[in-house]
SERO-4910 file (N, C-alpha, C, O; in steps of 0.05 Angstrom, whole numbers):
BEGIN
 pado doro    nc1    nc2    nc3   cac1   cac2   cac3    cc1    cc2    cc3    oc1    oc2    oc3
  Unk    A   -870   -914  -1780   -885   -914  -1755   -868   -924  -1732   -867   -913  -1710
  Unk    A   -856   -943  -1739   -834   -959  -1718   -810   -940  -1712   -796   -943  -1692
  Unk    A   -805   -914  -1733   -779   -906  -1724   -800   -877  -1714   -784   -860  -1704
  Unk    A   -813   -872  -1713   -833   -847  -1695   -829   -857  -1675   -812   -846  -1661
  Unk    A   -843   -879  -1666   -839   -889  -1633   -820   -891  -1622   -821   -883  -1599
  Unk    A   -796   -902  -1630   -774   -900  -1629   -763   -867  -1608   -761   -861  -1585
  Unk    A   -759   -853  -1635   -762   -830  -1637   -765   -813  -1609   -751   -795  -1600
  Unk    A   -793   -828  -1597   -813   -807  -1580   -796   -822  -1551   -792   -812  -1529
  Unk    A   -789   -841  -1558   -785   -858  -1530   -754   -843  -1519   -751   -836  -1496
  Unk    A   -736   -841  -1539   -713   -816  -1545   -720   -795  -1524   -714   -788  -1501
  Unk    A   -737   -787  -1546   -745   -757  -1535   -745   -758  -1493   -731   -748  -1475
  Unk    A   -772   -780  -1493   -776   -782  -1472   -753   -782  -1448   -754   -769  -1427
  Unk    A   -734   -797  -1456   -720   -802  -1438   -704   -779  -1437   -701   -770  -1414
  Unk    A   -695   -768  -1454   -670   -741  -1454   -688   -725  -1440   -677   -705  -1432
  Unk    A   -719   -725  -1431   -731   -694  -1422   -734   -708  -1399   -740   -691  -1382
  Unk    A   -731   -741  -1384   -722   -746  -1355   -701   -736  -1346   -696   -719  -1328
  Unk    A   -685   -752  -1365   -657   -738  -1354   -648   -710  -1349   -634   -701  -1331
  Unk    A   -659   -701  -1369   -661   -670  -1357   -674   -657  -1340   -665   -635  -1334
  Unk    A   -702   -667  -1325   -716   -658  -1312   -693   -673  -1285   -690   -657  -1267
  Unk    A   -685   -689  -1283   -666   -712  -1258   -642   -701  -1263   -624   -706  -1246
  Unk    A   -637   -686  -1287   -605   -659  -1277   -619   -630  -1257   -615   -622  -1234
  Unk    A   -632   -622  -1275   -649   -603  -1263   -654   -596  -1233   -654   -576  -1219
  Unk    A   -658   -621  -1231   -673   -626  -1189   -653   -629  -1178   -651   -625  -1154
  Unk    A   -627   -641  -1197   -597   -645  -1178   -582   -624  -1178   -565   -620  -1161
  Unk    A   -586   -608  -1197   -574   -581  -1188   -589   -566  -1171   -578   -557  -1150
  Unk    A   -616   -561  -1175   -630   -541  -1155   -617   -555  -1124   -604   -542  -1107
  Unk    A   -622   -580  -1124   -616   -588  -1096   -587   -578  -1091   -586   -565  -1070
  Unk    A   -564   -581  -1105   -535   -567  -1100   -543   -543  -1088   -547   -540  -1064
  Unk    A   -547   -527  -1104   -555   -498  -1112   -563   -487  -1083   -554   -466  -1074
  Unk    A   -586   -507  -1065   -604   -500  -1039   -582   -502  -1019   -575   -486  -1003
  Unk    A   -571   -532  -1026   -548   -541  -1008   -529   -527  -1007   -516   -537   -989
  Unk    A   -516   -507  -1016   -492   -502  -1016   -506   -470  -1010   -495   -458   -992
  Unk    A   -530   -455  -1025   -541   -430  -1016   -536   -438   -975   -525   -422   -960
  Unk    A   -545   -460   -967   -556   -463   -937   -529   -458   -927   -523   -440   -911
  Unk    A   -511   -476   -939   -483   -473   -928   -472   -454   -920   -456   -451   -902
  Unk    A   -485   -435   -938   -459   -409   -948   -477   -391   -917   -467   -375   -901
  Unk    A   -496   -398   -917   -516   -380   -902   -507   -387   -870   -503   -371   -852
  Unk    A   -506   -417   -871   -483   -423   -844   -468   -413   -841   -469   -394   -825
  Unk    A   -447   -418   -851   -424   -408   -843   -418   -371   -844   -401   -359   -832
  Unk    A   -435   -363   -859   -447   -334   -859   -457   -329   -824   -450   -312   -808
  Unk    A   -472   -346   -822   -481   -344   -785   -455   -354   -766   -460   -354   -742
  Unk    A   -438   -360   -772   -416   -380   -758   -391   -360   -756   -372   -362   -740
  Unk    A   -396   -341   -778   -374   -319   -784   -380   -306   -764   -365   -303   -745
  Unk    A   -406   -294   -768   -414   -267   -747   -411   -282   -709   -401   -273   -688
  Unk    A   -423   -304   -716   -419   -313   -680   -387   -308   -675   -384   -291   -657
  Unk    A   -373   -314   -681   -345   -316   -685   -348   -294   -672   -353   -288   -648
  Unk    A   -343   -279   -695   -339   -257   -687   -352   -234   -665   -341   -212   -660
  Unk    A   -366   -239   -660   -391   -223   -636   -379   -240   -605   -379   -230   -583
  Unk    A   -369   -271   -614   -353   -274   -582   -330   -268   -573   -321   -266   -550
  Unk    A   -315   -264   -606   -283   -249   -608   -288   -226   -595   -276   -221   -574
  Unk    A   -305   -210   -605   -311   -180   -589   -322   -184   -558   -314   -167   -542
  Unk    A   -336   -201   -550   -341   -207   -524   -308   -207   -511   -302   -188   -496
  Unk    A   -293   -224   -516   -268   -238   -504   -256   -210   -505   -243   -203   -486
  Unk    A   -258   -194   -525   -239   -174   -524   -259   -150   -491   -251   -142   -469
  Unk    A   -277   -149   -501   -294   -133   -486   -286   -139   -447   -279   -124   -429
  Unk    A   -293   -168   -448   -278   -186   -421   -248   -185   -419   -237   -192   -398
  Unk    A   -237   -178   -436   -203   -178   -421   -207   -148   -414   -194   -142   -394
  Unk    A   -222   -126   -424   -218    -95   -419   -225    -93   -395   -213    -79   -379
  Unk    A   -253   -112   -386   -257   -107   -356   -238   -113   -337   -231    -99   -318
  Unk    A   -226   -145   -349   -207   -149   -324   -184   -132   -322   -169   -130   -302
  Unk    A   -183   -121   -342   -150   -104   -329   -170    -82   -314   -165    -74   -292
  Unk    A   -193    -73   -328   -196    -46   -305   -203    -51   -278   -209    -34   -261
  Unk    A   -203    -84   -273   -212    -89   -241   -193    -90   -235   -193    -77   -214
  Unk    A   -158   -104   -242   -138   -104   -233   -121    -71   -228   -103    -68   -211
  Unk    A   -130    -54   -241   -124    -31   -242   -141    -14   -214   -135      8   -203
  Unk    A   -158    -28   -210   -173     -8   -175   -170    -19   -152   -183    -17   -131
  Unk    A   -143    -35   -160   -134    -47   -130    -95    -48   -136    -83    -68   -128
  Unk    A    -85    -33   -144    -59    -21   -156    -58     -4   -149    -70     15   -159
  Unk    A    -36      0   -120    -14     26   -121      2     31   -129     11     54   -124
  Unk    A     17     10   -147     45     10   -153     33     40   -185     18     34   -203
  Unk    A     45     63   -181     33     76   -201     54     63   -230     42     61   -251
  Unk    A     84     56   -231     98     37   -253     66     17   -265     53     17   -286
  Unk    A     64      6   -242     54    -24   -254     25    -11   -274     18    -17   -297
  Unk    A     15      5   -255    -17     15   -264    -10     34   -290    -31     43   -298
  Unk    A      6     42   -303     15     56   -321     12     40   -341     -3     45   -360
  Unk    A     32     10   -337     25    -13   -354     -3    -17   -353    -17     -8   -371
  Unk    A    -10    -25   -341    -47    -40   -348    -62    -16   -359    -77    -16   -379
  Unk    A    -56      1   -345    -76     31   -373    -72     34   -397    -88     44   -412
  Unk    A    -38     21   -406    -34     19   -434    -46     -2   -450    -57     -3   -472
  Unk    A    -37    -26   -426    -43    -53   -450    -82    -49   -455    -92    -60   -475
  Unk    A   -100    -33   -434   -121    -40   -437   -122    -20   -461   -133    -30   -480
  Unk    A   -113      5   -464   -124     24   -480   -118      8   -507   -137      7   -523
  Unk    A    -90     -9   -515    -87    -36   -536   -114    -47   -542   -125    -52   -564
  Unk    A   -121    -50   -519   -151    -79   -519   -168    -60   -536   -177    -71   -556
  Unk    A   -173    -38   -533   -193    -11   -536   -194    -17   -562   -212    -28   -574
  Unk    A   -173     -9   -571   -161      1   -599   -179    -19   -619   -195    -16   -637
  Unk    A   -162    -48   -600   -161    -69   -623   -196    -82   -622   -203    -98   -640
  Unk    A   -212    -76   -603   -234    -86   -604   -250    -57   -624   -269    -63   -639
  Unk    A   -245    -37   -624   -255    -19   -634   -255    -33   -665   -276    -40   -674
  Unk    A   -227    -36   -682   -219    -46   -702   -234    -74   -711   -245    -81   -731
  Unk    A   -229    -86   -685   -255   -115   -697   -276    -99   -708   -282   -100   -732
  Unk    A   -287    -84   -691   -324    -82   -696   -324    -71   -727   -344    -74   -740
  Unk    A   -296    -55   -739   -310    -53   -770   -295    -68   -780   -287    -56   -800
  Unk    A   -280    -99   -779   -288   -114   -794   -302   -135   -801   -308   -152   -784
  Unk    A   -311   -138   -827   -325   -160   -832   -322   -188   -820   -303   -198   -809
  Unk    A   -352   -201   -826   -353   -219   -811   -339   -240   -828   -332   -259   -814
  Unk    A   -335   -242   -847   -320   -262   -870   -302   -258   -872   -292   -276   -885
  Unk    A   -282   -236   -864   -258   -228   -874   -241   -248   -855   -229   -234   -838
  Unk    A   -235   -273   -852   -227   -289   -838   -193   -287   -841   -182   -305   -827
  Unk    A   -177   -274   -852   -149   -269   -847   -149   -245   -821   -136   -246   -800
  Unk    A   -171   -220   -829   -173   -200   -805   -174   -212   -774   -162   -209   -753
  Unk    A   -202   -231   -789   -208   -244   -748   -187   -264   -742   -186   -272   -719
  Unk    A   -173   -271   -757   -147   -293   -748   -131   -270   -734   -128   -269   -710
  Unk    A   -120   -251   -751    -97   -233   -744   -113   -225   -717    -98   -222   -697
  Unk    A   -142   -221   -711   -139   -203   -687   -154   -225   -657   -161   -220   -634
  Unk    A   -151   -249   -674   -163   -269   -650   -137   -277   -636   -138   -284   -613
  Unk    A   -101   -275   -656    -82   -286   -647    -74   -255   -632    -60   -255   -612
  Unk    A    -81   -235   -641    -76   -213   -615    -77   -212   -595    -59   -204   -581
  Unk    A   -111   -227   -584   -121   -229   -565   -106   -252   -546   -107   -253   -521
  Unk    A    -91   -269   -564    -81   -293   -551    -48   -279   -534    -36   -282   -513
  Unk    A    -48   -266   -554    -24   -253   -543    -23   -232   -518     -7   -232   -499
  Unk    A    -44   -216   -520    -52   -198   -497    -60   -213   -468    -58   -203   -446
  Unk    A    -70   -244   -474    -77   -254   -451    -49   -259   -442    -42   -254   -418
  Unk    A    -32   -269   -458     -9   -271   -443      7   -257   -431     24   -260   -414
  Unk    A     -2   -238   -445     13   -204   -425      5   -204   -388     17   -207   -367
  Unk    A    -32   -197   -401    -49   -202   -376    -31   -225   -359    -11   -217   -348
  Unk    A    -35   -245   -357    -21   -264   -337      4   -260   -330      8   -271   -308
  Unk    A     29   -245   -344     50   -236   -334     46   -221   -318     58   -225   -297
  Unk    A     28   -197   -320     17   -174   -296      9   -199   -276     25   -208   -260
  Unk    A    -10   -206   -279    -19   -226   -257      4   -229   -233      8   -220   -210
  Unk    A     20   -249   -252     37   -253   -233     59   -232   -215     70   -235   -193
  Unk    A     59   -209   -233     74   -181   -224     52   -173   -200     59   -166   -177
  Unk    A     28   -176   -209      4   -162   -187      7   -185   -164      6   -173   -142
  Unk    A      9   -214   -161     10   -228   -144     30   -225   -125     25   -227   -100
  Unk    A     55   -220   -137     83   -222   -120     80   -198   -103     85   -197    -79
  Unk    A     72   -178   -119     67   -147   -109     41   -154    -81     44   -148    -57
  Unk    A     24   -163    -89     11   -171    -61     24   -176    -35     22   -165    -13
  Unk    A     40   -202    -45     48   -220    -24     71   -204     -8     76   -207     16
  Unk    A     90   -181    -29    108   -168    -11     96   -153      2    107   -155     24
  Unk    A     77   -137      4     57   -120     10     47   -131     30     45   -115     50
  Unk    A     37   -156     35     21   -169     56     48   -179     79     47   -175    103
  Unk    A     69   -190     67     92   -188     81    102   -165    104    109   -165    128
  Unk    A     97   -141     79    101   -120     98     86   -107    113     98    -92    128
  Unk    A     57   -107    116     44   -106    134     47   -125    156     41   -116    179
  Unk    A     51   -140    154     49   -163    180     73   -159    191     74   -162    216
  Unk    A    103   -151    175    122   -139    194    118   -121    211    125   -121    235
  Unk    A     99    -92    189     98    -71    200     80    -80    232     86    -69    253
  Unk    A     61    -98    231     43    -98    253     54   -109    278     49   -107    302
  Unk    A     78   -125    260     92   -140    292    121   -112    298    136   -114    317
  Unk    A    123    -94    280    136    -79    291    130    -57    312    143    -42    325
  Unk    A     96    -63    308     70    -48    327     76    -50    353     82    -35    370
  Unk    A     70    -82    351     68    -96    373     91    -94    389     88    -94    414
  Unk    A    117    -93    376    139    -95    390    147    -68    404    157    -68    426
  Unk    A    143    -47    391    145    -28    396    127    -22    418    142    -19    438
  Unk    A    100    -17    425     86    -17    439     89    -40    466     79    -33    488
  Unk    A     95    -54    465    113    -73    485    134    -71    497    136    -79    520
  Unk    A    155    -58    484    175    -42    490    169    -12    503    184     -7    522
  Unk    A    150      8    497    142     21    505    121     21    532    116     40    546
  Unk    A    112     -3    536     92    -16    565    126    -27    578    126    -34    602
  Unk    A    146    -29    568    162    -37    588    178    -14    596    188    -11    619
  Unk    A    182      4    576    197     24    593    190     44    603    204     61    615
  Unk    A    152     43    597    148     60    619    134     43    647    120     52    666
  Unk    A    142     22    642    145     -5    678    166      7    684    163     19    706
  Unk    A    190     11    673    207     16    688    218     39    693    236     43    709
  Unk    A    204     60    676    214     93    692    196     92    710    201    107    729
  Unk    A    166     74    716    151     83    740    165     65    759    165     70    783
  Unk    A    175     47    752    191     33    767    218     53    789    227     53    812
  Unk    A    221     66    769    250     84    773    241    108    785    256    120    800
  Unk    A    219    116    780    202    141    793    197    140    820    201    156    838
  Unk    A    183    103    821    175    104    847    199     97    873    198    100    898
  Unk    A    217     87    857    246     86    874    256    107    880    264    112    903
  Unk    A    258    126    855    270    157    864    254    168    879    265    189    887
  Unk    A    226    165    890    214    178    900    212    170    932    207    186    950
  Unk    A    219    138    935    231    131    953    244    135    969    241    136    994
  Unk    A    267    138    952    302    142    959    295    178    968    299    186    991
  Unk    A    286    192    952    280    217    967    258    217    995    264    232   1013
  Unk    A    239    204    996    234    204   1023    246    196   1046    241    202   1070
  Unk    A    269    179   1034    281    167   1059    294    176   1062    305    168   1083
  Unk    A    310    202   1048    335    223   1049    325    241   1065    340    250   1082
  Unk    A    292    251   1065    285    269   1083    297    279   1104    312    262   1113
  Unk    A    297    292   1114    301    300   1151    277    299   1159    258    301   1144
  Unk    A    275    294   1185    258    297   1204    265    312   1229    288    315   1237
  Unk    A    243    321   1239    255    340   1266    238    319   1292    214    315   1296
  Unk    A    255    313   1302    229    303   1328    238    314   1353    259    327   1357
  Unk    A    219    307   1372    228    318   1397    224    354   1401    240    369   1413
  Unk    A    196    365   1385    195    387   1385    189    400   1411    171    389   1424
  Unk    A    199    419   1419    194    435   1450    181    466   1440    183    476   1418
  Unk    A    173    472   1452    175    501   1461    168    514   1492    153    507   1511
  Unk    A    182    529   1489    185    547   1521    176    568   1515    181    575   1492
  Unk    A    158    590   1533    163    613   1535    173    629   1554    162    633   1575
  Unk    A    186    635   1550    205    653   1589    204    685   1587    196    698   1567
  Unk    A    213    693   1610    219    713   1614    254    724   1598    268    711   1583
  Unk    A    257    749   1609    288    753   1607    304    731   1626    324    720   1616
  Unk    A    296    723   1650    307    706   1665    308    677   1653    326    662   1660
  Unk    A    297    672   1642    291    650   1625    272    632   1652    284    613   1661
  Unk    A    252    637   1661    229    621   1664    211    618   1653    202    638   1640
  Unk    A    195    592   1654    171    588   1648    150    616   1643    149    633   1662
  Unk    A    137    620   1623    116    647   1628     88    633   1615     88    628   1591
  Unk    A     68    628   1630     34    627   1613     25    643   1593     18    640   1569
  Unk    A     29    668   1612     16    688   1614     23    704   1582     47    699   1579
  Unk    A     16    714   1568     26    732   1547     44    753   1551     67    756   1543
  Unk    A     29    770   1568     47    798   1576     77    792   1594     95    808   1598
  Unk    A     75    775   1599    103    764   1624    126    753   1603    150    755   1606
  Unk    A    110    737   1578    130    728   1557    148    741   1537    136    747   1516
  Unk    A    188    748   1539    197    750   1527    214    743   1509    232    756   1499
  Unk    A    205    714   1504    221    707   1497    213    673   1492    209    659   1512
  Unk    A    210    661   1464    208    630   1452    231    625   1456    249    640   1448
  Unk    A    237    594   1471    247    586   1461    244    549   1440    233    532   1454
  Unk    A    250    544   1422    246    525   1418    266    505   1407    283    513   1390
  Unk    A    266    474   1418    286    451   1421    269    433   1399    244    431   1397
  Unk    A    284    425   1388    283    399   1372    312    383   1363    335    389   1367
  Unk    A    304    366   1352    328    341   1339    327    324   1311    318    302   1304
  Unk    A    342    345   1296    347    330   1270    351    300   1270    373    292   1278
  Unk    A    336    283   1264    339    258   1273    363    241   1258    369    250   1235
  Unk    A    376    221   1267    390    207   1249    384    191   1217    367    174   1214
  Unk    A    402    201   1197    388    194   1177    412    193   1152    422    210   1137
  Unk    A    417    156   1158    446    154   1135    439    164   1098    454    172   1079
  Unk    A    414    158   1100    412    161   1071    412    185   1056    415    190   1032
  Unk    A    408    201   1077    406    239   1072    439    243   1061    457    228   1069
  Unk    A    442    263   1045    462    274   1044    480    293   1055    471    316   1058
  Unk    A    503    288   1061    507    305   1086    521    336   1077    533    339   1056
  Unk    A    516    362   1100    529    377   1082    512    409   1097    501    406   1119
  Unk    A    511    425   1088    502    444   1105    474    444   1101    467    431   1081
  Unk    A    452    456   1115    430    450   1122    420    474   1130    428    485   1150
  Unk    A    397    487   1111    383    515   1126    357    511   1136    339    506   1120
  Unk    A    352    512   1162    325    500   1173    309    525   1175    320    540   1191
  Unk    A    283    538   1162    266    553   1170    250    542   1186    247    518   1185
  Unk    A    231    562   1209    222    562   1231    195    580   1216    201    595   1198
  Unk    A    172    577   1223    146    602   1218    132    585   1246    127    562   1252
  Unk    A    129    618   1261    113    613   1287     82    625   1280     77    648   1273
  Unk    A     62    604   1285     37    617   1265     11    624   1295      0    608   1310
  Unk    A      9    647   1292    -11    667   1310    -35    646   1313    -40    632   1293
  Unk    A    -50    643   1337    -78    639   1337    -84    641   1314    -85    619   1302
  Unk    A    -89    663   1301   -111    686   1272    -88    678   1246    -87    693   1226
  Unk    A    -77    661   1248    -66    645   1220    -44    657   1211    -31    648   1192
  Unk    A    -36    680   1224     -9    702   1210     13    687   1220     12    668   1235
  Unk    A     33    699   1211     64    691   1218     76    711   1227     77    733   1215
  Unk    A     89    704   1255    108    721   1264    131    723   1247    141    703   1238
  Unk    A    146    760   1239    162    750   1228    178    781   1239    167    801   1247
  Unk    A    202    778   1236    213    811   1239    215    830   1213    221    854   1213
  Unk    A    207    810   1188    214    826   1168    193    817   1147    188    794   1152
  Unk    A    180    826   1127    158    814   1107    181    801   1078    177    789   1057
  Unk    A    199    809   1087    222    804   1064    236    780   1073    251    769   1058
  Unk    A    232    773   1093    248    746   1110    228    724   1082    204    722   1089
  Unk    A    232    716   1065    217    691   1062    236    675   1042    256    683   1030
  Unk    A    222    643   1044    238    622   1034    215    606   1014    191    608   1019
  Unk    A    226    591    994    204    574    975    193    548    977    204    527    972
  Unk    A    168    553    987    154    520    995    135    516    972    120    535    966
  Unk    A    135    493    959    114    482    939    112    509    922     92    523    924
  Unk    A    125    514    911    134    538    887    123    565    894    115    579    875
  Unk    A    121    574    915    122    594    924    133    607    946    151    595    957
  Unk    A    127    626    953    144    642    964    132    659    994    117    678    997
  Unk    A    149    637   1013    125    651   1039    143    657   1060    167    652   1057
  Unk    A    130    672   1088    147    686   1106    162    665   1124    154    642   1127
  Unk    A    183    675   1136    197    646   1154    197    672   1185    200    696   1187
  Unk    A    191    646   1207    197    676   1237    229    671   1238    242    692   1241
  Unk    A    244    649   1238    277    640   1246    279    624   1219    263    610   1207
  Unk    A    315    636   1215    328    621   1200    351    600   1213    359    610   1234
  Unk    A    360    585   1209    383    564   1221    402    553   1202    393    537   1186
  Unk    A    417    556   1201    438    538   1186    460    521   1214    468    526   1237
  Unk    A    460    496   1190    474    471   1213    487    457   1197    484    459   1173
  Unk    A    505    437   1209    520    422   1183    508    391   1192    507    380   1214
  Unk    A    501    385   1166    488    352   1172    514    330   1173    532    336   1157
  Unk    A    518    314   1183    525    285   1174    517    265   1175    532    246   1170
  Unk    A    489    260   1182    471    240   1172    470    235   1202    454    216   1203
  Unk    A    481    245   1239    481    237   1254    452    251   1263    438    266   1248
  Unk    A    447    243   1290    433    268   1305    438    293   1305    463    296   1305
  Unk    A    428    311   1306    430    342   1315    409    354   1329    385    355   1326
  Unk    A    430    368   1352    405    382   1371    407    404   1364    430    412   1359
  Unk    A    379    425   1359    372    443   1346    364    467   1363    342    462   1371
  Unk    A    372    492   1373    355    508   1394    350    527   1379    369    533   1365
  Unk    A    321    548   1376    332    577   1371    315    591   1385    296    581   1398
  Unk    A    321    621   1385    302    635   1393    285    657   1380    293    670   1361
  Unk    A    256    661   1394    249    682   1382    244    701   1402    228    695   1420
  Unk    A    258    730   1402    256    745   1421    223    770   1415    218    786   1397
  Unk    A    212    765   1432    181    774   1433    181    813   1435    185    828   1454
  Unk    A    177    816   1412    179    849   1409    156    858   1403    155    883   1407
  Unk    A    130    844   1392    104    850   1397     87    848   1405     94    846   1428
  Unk    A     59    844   1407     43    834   1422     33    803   1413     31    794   1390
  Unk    A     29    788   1441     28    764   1438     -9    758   1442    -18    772   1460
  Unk    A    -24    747   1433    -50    744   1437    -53    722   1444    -45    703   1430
  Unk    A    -66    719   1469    -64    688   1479    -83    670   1457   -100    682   1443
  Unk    A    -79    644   1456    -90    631   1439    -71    601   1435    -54    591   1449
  Unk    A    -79    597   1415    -55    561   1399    -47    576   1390    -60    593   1378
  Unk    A    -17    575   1390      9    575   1368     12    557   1359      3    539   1373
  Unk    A     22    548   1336     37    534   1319     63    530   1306     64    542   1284
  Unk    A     90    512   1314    116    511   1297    114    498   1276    104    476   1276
  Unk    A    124    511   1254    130    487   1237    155    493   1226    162    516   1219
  Unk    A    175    468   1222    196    471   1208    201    455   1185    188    436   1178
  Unk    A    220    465   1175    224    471   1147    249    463   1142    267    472   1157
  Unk    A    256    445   1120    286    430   1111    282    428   1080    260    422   1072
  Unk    A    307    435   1058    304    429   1038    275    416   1021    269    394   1013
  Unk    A    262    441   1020    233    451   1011    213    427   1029    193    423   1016
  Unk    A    214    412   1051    199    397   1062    186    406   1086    204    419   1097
  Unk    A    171    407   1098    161    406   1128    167    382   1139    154    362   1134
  Unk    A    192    382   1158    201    360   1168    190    359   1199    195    340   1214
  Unk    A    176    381   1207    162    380   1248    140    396   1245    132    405   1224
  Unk    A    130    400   1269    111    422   1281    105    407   1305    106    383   1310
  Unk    A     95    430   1323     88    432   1351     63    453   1355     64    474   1342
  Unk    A     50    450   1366     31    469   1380     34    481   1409     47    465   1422
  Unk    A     29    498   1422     29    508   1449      2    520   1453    -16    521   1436
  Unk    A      3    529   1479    -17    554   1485     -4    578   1497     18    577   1506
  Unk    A    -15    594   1496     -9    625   1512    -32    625   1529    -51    610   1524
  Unk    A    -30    641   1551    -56    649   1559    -60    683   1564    -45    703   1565
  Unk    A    -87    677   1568    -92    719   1568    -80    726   1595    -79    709   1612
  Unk    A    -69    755   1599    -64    770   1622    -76    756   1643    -74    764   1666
***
């Protein structure tokens, strides 16, 4: 009886101990199932931000790429990104456990950033010469356009001198006369009694003119606006054209006075009214005079 109890108390305890192995393995068993299930979740995050980072370096090169003219440089960044392409394509079929793969392609990534930042700095310097050379080019604007407000100051400058210096070379005629006489050379009013203009003037003194021969046209202009002339072929060029002269004169200048006479001898009919002289010097109107005639 004593070794039965015994016995049962045996028993008892070996089916604790086994029920208190039992519960310590299940508990391993949960614990290490949970683990595995972690790091099962820890794999995939990994890897889903590996693919982010890869996904984020593809954007930044294609933003660095839409502000690149250098077509060298942009040749590079279309390569290294189409790299990024490749190698993010290649993550996505591997596994999320295969932890030698995501090493090999997380130290890729490490490597590509470093590429990236070499461009960087290639894309930076490339800026700054670029911004350099615009700001030359703008002060070469400026200078140019400054230079160009000064030299045309000074051709109007030079224009309005030459234009000067030619007015003051002018001739002038002053002291304009006219007579009308007879053959006798008197005074005549009258139209029908008049044979004969004559008219006096004086090339005035004038050092700045150049001296040298000198053709003075004369046009004696009718009441009714015509020009006396002996010939329709007699003409000389004023303001780019081409009009009748009544007397021609040639004289030799030397910048002194000159007294001027000519005549016009009256071979047609004279209509009493205002006449008008005007004379004429190297394409200028340098005089005029008016008279009267009177009727019979």
């Amino acid at each position: 009886m004593g070794a039965e109890k015994s016995n049962s108390k045996i028993l008892l305890i070996v089916i604790v101990l086994l029920l208190a192995a039992m519960s310590l393995a299940g508990y391993y068993i949960f614990s290490q199932k949970t683990r595995i299930e972690e790091l099962q979740e820890e794999s995939s995050l990994n890897k889903r931000q590996l693919e982010d980072e890869y996904e984020n370096l593809s954007m930044q090169y294609e933003g660095f790429k839409l502000n690149i003219k250098n077509d060298s440089l942009l040749q590079k960044l279309t390569n290294e990104q189409v790299k990024v392409q490749r190698l993010l394509e290649e993550l996505k079929t591997v596994k999320a456990d295969n932890k030698a793969e995501i090493s090999r392609l997380n130290n890729e990534l490490a490597g590509l950033r470093k590429i990236l930042k070499s461009y960087i700095v290639q894309i930076d310097s490339l800026n700054q010469a670029n911004e350099r050379l615009r700001q030359e080019k703008k002060e070469m604007a400026t200078k140019y356009q400054e230079a160009t407000k000064n030299l045309n100051e000074v051709s109007l400058q030079k224009q309005n001198l030459t234009e000067k210096v030619t007015l003051a070379a002018r001739l002038d005629a002053t002291g304009v006369s006219v007579q009308a006489t007879n053959s006798k050379g008197k005074i005549q009013k009258k139209t029908s009694k008049v044979e004969q203009l004559v008219i006096n003037f004086t090339i005035a003194k004038n050092i700045t003119a150049e001296p040298g021969e000198r053709t003075i046209f004369l046009r004696i202009m009718k009441p009714d606006n015509d020009v006396l002339a002996k010939s329709r072929t007699n003409v000389f060029s004023f303001e780019n054209k081409d009009i009748n002269y009544s007397i021609k004169k040639i004289i030799e200048y030397g910048g002194e006075e000159v007294d001027v006479t000519v005549y016009w001898n009256v071979e047609e009919y004279l209509m009493p009214g205002t006449y008008r002289i005007d004379i004429f010097a190297d394409g200028n109107r340098i005089g005029m005079k008016s008279f009267a005639l009177e009727d019979q």
